[in-house]
Structure formats: C-alpha cells, structure tokens
N, CA, C, O and CB atoms as a CASP TS submission, in Angstrom:
PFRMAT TS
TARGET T0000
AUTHOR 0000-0000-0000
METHOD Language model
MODEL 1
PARENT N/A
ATOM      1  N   UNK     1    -106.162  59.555 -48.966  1.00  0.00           N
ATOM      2  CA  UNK     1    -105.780  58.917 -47.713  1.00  0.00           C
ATOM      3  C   UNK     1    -104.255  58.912 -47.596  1.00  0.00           C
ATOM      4  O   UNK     1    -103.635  57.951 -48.050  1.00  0.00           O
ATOM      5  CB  UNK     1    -106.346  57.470 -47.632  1.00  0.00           C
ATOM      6  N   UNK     2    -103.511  60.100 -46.916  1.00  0.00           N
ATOM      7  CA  UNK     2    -102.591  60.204 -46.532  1.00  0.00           C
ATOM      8  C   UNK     2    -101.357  58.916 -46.482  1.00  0.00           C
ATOM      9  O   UNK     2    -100.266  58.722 -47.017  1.00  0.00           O
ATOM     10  CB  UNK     2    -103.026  60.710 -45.576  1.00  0.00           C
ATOM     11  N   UNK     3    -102.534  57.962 -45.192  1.00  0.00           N
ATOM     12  CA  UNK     3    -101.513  56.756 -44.542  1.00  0.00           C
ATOM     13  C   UNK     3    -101.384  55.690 -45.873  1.00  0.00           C
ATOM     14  O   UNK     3    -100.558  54.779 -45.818  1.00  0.00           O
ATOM     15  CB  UNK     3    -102.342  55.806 -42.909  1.00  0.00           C
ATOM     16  N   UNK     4    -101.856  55.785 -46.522  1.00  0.00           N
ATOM     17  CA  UNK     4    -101.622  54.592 -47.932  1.00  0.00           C
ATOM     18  C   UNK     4     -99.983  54.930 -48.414  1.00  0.00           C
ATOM     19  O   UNK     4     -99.243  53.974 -48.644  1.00  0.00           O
ATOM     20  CB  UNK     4    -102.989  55.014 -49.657  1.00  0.00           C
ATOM     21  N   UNK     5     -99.513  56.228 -48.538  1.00  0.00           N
ATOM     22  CA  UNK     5     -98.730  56.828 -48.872  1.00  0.00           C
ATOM     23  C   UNK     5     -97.346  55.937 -48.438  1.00  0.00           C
ATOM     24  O   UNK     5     -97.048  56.222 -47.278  1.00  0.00           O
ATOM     25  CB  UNK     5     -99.011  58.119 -48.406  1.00  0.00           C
ATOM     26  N   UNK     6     -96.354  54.875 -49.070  1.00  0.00           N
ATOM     27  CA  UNK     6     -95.517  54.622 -47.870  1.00  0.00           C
ATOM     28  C   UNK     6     -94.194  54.916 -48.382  1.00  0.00           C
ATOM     29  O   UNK     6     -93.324  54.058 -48.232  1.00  0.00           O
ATOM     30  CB  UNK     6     -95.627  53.145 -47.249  1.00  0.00           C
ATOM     31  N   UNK     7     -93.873  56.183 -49.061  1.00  0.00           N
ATOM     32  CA  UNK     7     -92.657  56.699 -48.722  1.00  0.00           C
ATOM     33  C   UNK     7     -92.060  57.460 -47.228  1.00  0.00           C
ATOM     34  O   UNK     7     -90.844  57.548 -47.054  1.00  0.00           O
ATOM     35  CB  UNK     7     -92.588  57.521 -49.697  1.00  0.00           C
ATOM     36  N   UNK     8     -92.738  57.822 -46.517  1.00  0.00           N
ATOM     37  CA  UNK     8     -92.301  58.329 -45.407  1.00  0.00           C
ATOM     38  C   UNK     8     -92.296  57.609 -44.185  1.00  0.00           C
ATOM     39  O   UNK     8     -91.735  57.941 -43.142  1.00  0.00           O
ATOM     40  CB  UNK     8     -92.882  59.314 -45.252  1.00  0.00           C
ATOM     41  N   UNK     9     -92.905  56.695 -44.386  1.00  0.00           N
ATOM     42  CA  UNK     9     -93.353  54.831 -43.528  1.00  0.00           C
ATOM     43  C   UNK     9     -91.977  54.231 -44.060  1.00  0.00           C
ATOM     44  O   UNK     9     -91.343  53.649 -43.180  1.00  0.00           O
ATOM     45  CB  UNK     9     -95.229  53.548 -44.404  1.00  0.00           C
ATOM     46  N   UNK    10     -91.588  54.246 -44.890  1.00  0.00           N
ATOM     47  CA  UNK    10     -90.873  53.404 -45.273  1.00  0.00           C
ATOM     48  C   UNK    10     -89.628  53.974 -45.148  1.00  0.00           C
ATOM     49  O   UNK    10     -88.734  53.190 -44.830  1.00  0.00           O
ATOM     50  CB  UNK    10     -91.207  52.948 -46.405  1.00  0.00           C
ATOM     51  N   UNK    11     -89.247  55.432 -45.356  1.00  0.00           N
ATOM     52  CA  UNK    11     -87.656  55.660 -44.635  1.00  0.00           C
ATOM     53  C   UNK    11     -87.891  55.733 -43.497  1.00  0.00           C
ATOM     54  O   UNK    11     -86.951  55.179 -42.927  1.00  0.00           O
ATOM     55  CB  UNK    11     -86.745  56.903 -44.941  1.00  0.00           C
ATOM     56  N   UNK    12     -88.557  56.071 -42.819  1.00  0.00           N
ATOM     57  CA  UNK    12     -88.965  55.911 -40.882  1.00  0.00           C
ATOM     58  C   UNK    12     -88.236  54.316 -40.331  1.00  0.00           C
ATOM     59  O   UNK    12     -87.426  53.983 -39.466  1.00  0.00           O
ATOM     60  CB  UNK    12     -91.338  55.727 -40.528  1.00  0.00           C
ATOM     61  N   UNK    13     -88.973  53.685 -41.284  1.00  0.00           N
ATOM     62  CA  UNK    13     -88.784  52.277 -40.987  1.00  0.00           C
ATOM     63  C   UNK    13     -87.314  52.019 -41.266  1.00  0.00           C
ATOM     64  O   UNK    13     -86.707  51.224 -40.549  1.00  0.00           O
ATOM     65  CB  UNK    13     -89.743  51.332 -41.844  1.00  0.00           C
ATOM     66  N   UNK    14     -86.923  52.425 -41.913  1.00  0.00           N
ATOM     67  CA  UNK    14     -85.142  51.801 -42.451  1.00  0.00           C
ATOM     68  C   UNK    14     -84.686  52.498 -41.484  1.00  0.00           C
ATOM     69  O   UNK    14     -84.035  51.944 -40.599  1.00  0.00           O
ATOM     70  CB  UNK    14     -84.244  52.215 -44.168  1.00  0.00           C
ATOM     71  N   UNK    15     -84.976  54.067 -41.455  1.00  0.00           N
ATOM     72  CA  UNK    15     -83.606  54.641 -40.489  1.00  0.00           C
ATOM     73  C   UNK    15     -83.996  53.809 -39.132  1.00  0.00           C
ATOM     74  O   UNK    15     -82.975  53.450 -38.545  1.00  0.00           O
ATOM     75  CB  UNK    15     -83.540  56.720 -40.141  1.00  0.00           C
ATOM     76  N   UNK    16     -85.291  53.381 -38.436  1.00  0.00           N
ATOM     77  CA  UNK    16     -85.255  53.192 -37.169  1.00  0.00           C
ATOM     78  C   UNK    16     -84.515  51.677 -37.111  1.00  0.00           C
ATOM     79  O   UNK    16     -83.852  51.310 -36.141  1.00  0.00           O
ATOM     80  CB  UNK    16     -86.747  53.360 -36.531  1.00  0.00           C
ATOM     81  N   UNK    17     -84.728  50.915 -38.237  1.00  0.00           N
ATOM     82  CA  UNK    17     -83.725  49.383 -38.064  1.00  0.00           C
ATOM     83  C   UNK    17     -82.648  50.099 -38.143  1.00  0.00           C
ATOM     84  O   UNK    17     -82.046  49.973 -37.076  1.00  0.00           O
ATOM     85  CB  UNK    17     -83.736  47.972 -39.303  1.00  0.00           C
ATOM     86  N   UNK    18     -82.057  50.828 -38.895  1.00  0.00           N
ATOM     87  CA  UNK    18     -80.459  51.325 -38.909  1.00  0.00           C
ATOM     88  C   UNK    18     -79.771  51.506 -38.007  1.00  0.00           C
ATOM     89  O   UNK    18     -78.547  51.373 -37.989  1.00  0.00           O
ATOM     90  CB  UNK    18     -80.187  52.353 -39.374  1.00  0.00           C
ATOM     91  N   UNK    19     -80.725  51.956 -36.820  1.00  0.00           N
ATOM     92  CA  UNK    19     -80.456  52.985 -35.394  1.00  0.00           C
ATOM     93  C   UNK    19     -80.282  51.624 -34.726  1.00  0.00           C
ATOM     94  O   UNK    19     -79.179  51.105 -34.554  1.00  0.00           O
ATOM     95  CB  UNK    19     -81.928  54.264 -34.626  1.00  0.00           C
ATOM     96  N   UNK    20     -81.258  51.169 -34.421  1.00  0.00           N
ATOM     97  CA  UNK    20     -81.105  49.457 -33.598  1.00  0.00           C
ATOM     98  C   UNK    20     -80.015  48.267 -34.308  1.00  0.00           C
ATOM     99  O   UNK    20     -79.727  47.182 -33.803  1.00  0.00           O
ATOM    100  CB  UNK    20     -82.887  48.542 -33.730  1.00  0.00           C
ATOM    101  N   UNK    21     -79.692  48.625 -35.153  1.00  0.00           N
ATOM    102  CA  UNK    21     -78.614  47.834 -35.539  1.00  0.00           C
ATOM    103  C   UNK    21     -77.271  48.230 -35.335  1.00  0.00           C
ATOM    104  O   UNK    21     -76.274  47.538 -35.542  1.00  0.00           O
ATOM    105  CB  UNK    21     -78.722  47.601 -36.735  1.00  0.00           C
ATOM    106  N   UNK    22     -77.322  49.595 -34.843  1.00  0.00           N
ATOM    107  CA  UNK    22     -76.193  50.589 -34.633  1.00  0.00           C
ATOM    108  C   UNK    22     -75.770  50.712 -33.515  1.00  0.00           C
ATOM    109  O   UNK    22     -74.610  50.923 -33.161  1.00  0.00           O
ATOM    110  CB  UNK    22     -76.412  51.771 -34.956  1.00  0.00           C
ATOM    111  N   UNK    23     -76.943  50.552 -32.734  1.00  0.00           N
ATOM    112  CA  UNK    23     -77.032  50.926 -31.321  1.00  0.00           C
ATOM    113  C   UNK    23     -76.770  49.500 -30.308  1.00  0.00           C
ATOM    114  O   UNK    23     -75.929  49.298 -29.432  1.00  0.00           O
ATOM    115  CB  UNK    23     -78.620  51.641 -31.083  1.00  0.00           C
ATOM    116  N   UNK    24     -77.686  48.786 -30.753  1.00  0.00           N
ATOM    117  CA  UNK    24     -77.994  47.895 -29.343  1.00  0.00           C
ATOM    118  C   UNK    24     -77.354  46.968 -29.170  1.00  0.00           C
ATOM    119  O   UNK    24     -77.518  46.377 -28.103  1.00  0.00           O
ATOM    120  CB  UNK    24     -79.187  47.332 -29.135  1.00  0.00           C
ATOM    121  N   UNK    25     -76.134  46.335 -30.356  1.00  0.00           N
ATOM    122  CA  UNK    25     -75.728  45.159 -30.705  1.00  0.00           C
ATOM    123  C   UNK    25     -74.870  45.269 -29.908  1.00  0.00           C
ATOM    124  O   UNK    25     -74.743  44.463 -28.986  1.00  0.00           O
ATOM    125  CB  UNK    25     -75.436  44.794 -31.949  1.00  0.00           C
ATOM    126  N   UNK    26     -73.787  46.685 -30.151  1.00  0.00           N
ATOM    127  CA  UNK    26     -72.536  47.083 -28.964  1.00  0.00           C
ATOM    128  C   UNK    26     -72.765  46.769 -27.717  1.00  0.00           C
ATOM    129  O   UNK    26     -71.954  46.248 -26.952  1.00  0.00           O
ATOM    130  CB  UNK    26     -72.207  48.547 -28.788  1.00  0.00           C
ATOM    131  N   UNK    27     -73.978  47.104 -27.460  1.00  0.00           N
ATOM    132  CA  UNK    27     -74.360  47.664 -26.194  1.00  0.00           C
ATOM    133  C   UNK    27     -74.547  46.130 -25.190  1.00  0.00           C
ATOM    134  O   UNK    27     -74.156  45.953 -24.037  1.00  0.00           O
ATOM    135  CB  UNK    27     -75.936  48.726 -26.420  1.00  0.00           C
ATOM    136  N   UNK    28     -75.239  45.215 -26.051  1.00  0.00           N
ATOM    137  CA  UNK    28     -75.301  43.675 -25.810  1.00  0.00           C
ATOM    138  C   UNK    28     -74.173  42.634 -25.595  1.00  0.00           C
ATOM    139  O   UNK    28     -74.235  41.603 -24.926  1.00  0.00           O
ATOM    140  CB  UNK    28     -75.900  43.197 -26.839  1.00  0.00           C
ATOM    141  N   UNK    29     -72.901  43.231 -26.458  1.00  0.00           N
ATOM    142  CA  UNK    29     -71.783  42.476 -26.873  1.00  0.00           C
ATOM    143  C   UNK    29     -71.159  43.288 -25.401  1.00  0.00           C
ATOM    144  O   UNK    29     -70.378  42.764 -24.607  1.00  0.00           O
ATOM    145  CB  UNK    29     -71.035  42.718 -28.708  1.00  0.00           C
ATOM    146  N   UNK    30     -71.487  44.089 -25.341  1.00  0.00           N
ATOM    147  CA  UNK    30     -70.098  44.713 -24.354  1.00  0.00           C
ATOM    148  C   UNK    30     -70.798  43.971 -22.786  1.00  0.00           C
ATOM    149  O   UNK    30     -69.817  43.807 -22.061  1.00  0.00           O
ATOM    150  CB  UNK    30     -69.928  47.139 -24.296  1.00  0.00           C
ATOM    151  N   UNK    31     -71.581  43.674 -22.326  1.00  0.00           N
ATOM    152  CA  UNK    31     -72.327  42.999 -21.582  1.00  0.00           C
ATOM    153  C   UNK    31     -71.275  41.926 -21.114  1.00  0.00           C
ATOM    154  O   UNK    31     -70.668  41.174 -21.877  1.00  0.00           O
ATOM    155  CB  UNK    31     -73.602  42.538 -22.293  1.00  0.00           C
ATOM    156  N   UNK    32     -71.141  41.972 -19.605  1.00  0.00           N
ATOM    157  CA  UNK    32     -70.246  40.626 -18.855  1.00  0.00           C
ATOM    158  C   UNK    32     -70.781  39.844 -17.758  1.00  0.00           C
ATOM    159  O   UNK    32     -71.185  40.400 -16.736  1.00  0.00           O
ATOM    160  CB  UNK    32     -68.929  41.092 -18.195  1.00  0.00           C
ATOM    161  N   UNK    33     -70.804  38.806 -17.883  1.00  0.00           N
ATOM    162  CA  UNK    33     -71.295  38.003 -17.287  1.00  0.00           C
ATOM    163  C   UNK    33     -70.456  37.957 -15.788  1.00  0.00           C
ATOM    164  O   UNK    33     -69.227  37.992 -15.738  1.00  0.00           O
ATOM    165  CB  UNK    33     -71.343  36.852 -18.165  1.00  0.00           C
ATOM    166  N   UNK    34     -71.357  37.870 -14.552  1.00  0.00           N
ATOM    167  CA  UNK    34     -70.565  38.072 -13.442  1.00  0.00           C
ATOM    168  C   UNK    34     -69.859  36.948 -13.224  1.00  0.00           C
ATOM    169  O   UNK    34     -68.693  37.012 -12.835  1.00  0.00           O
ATOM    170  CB  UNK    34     -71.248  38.439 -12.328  1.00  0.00           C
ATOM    171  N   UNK    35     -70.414  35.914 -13.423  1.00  0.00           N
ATOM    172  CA  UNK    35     -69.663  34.164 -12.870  1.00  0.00           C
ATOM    173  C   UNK    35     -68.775  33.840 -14.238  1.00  0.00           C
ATOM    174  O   UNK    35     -69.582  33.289 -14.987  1.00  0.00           O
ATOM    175  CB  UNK    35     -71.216  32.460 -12.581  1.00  0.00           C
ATOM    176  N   UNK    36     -67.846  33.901 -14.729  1.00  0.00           N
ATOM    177  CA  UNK    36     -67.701  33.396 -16.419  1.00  0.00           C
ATOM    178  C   UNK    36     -66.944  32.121 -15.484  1.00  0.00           C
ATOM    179  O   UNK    36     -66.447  32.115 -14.358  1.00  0.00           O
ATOM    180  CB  UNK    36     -66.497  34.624 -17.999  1.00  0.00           C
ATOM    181  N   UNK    37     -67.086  31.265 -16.338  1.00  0.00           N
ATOM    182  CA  UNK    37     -67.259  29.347 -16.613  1.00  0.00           C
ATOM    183  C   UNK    37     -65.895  29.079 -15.877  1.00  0.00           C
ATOM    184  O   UNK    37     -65.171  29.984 -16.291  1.00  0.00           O
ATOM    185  CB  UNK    37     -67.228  28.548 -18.719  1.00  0.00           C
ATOM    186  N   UNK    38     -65.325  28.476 -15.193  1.00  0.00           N
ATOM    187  CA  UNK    38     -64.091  27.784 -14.803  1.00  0.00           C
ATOM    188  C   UNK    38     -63.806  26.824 -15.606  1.00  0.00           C
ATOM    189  O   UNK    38     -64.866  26.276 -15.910  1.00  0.00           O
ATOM    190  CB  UNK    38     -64.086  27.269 -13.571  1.00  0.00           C
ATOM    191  N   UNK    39     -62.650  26.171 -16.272  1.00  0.00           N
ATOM    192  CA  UNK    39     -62.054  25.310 -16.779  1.00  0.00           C
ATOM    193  C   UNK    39     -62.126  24.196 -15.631  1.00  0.00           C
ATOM    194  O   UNK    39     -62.171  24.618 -14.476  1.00  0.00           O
ATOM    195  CB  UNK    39     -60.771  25.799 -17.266  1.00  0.00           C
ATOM    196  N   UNK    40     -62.144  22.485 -15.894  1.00  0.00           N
ATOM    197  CA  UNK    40     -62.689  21.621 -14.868  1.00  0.00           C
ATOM    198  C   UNK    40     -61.155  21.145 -15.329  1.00  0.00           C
ATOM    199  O   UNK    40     -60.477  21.915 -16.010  1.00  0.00           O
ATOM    200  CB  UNK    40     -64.346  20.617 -14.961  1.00  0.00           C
ATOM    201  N   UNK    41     -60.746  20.111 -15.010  1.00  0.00           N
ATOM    202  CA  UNK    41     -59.653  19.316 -15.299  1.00  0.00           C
ATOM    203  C   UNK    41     -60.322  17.956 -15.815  1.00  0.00           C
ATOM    204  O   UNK    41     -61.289  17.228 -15.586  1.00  0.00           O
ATOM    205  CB  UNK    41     -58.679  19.159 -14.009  1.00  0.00           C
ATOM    206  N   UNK    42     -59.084  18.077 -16.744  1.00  0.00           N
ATOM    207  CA  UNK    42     -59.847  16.834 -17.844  1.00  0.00           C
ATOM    208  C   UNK    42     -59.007  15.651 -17.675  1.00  0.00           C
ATOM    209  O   UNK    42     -59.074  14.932 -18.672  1.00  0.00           O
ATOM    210  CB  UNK    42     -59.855  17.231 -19.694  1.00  0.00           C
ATOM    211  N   UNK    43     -58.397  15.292 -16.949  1.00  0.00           N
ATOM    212  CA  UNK    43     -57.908  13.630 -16.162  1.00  0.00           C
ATOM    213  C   UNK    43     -59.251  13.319 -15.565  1.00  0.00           C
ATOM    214  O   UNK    43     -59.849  14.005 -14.736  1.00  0.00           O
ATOM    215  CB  UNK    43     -56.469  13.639 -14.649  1.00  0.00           C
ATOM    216  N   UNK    44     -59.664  12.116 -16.139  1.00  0.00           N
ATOM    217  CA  UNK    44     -60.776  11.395 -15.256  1.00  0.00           C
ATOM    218  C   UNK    44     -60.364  10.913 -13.910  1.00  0.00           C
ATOM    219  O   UNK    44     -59.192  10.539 -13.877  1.00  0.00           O
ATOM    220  CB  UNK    44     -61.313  10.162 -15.969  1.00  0.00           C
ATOM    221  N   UNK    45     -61.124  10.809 -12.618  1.00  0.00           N
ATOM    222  CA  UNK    45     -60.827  10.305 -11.645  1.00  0.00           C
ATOM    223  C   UNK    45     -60.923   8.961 -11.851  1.00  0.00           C
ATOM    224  O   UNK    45     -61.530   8.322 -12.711  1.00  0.00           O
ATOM    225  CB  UNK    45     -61.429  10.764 -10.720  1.00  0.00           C
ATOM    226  N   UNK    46     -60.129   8.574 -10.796  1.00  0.00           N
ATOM    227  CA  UNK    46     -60.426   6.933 -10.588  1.00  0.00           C
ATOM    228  C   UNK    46     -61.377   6.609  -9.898  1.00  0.00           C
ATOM    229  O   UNK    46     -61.207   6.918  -8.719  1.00  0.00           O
ATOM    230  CB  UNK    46     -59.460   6.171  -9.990  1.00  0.00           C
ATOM    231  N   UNK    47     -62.521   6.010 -10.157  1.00  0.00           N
ATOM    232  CA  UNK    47     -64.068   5.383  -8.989  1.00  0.00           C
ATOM    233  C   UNK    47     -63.286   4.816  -8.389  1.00  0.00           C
ATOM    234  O   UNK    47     -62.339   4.150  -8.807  1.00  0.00           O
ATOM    235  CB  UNK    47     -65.537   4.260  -9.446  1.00  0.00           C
ATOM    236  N   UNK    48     -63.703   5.088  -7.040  1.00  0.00           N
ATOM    237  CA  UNK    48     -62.862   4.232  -5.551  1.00  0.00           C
ATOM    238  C   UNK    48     -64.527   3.148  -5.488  1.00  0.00           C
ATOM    239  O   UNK    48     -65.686   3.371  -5.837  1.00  0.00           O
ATOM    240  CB  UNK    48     -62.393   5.807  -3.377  1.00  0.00           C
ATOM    241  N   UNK    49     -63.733   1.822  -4.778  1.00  0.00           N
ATOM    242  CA  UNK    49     -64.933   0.712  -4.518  1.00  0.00           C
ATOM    243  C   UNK    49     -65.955   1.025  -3.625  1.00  0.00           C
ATOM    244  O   UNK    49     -65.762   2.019  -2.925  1.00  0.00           O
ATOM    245  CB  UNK    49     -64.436  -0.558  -3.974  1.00  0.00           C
ATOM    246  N   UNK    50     -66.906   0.464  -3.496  1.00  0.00           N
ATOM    247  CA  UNK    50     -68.387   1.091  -2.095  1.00  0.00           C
ATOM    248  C   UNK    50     -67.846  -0.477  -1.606  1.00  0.00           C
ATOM    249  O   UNK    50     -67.806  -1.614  -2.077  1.00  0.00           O
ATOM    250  CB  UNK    50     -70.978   1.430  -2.719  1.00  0.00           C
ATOM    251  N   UNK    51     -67.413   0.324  -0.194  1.00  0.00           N
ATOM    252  CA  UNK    51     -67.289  -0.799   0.777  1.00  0.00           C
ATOM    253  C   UNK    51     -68.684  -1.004   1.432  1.00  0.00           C
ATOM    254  O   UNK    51     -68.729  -0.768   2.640  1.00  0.00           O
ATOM    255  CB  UNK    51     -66.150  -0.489   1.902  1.00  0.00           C
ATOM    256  N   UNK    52     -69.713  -1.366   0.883  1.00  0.00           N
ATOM    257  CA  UNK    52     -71.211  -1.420   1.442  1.00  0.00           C
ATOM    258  C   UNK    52     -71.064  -2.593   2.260  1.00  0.00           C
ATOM    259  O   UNK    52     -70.432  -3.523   1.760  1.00  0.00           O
ATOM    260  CB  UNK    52     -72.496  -1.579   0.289  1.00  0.00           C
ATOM    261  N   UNK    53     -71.647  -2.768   3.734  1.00  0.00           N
ATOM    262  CA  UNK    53     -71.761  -4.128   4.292  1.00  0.00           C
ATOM    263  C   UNK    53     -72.860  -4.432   3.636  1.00  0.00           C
ATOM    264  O   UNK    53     -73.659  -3.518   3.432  1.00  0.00           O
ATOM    265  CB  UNK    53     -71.851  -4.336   5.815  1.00  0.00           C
ATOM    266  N   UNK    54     -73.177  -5.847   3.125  1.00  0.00           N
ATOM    267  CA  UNK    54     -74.361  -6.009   2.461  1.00  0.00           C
ATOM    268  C   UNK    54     -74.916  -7.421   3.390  1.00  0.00           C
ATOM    269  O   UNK    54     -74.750  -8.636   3.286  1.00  0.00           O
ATOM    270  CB  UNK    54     -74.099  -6.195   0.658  1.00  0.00           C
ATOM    271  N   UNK    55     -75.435  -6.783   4.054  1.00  0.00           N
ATOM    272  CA  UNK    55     -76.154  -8.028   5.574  1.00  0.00           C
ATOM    273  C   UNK    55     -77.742  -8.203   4.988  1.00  0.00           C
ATOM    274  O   UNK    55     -78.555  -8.891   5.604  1.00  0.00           O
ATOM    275  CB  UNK    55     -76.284  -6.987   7.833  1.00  0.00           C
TER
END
C-alpha cells in the first residue's frame, strides 16, 4: 500500500507550509486599511449644565 508510505507526504507537506509561510504573510502585512484611526484629543471637555425646565 503505496499511501502508508509518508516520505513523499511528508516533504509535500513541509515544502507546501514553506511556500505559505513565504508567500502569504507579505502579502497580508503589505495590506492597508482605507480609514486608518484619527488621533482624538486628550484634554477632557468640560460637561456644560442641562438647563432642563423641570415643571
């Protein structure tokens, strides 16, 4: 039975993680986000009072 055999399963298998570890990581990292984050300003506001009529 041929498939019991797993030397040729088994470099298949390394070179194809090798290739995806070679390949796709760049390919992910180089990836840009269209909106990137704005900086907010970090002084807290002052809460203004609720002039509520309370009838």
């Amino acid at each position: 039975m041929p498939q019991l055999n797993p030397a040729p399963w088994f470099l298949i298998l390394i070179f194809s993680w090798l290739v995806f570890l070679t390949v796709i990581p760049p390919k992910v990292l180089a990836h840009k986000f269209n909106n990137e984050p704005t900086t907010t300003n970090t002084e807290k506001s002052k809460p203004e009072p609720w002039n509520w009529p309370w009838h």
